[in-house]
Each structure stands twice: as structure tokens, then as C-alpha cells.
N, C-alpha and C positions, 0 to 999 in steps of 0.2 A: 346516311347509308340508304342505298335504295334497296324498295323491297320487290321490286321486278324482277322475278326471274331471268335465265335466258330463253326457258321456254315461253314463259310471258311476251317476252320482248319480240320472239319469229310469230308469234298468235298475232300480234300487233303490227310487225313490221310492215303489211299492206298497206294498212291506212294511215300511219308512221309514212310511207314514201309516197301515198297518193294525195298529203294532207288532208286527210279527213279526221283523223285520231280528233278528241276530244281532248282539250286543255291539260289536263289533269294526264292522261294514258302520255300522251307527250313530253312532258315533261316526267316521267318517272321514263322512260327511253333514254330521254337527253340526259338525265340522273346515269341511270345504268351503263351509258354508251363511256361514261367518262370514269366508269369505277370495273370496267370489263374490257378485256382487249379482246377477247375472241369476238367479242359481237359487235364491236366496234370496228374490225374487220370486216363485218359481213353486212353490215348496214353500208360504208364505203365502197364497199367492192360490188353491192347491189346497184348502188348509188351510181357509179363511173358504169358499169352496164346500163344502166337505164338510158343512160345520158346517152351512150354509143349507138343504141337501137333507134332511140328517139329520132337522131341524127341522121337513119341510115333513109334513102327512099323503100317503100314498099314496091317488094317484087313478086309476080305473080307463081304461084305454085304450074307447076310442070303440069300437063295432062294427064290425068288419073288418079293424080298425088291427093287429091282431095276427098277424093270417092275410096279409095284404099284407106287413107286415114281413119276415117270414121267408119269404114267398114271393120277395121284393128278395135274402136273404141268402142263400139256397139256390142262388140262380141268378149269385148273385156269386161263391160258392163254388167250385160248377161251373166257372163261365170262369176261375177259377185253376188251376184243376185240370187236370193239363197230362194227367192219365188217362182227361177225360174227351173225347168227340171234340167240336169246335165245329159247331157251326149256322151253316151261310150262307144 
């Protein structure tokens, strides 16, 4: 019986699909994956996306698209940021 959680399992799943996980953290996954169907789904389904994207060529973002983006995440940032004062 494995003793990996499923939240263990998403903590790990990076480096589970990037192969970096260390021996040990790997095989308690591959344990887990075969005693859980819900994250055995989601490791597969991570798995066949990767593989789709990987596949795809790189396309350039729209004009602006870039500069707005991180304008969105900077100021998302900000309001988490409990050092920064808020705007009303």
C-alpha cells in the first residue's frame, strides 16, 4: 500500500513529468498511480497535453498581448502583497 497521498502526488507531479523526481518520490507515484484512478487520470491526461503542446510549433503573441499580460500580473501581485498599501 502506498503511503503517497494525492496531494503528495500534485506536489510532485512536476518533476514526476519533468524526470527529475528522485528514485524513491518516483516510485511511490508509480505505486500510487496504480492503487488511485483519479490521479492516474490526471497524470495521463497531463501526460497526452504535454505531448500535444510539445508537438505544436511556437507562435508569436499578438501585439500588446505581452505588455497587458504582465501588466494583469504585476498588479495581481501587488494586491497580494500584504507590503504593498491598497488603492481605494
Amino acid at each position: 500500500m502506498s503511503l503517497l497521498t494525492c496531494k503528495d502526488l500534485l506536489e510532485g507531479l512536476n518533476d514526476y513529468l519533468d524526470e527529475t523526481a528522485d528514485e524513491s518520490l518516483r516510485s511511490h507515484i508509480e505505486e500510487h498511480l496504480t492503487e488511485c484512478p483519479n490521479c492516474w487520470v490526471i497524470v495521463d491526461t497531463t501526460k497526452k497535453t504535454l505531448k500535444v503542446y510539445k508537438g505544436m510549433d511556437v507562435q508569436p503573441l499578438p501585439p500588446g498581448v505581452g505588455e497587458r499580460l504582465m501588466e494583469v500580473i504585476e498588479k495581481k501581485m501587488a494586491d497580494d502583497d500584504p507590503k504593498t498599501p491598497k488603492s481605494s
